[in-house]
Residue, then its C-alpha position, 0 to 999 in steps of 0.5 A: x585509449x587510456x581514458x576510454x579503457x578507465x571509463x570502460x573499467x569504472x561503468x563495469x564497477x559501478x554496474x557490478x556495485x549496483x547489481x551487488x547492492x541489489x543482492x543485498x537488498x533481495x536478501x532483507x526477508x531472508x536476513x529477518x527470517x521472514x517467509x517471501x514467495x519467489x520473486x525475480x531479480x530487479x522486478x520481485x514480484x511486480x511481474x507475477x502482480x502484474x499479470x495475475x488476473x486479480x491483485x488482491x486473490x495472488x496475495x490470498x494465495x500467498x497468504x494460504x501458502x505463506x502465513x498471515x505475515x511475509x514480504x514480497x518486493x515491489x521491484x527492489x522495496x521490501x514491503x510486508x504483508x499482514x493479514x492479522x488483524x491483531x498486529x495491525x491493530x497494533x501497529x497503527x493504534x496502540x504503538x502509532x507513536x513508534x510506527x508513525x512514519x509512511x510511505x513517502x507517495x507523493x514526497x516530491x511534491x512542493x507542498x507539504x500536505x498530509x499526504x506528502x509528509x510523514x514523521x513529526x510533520x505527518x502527525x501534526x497534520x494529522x492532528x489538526x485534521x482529527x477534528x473534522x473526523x468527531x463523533x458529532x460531525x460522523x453522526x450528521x454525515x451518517x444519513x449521507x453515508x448510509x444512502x451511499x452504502x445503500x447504492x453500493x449494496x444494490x450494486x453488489x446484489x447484482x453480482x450476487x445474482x449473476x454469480x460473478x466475481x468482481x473487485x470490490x475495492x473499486x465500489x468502495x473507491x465509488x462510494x468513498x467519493x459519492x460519500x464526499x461530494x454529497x457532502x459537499x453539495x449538502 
């Protein structure tokens, strides 16, 4: 009976640390001054992200209700939106070797790649790769691209015809990848 009532005690103990962990956490913007949209507890705004009809106009409207810098949660993770180009520039151009870390997508993968590393490991990978990324082997890769692009741009004069909305970020996706297997076919 006693071993039970002092699990009971310790479940509602560590229940009751992670929810005020949790409240911690919830309260980053709001600490910073930062304006964030309301979000639900333990989701933040996955629900309201989840069942919007399209991702990227939500965002839009918090951008107008919001400004061009304000956090939202995904679930329990802070993440800022900015939609000022000139912070993003920069962030990741003129300061990159203070903001270099990233998001750790892949982190429990076995291999260190550039797309599981970050830190020091993510910028040597980077480094070593800038090379296949120069002005002369963009410019021998540009009749490829532009034929891509050119596809896409027919693509989207059809929705321009129809007036339909569509995400434009799937066409991108397209043509990214037709851009790499024509250049690898090449």
């Amino acid at each position: 009976m006693l071993l039970s009532l002092t699990l009971l005690f310790l479940c509602i103990s560590l229940v009751v640390y992670y929810v005020f962990l949790l409240r911690e956490r919830y309260q980053y913007f709001n600490q910073r001054g930062i304006p964030t949209p309301p979000f639900q507890f333990f989701f933040g705004h996955l629900k309201t992200l989840w069942n919007t009809s399209s991702f990227h106009r939500q965002l839009e409207n918090w951008t107008k209700q919001y400004g061009k810098i304000y956090g939202i949660y995904q679930g329990r993770v802070p993440t800022f939106v900015v939609s000022d180009p000139d912070l993003v520039q920069e962030v990741f151009i003129k300061q990159f070797a203070v903001f270099n870390g990233r998001r750790g997508i892949f982190s429990n993968s076995r291999f260190h790649n550039v797309f599981s590393s970050s830190g020091d490991r993510w910028r040597r990978y980077r480094h070593l790769i800038n090379p296949a990324f120069s002005i002369a082997k963009l410019k021998s890769m540009s009749p490829l691209i532009n034929g891509c692009i050119s596809n896409v741009i027919e693509k989207l004069v059809d929705h321009v015809d129809n007036g339909s909305e569509f995400n434009i970020s799937v066409y991108y996706k397209r043509m990214t990848m037709d851009a790499i297997c024509k250049y690898i076919l090449h």
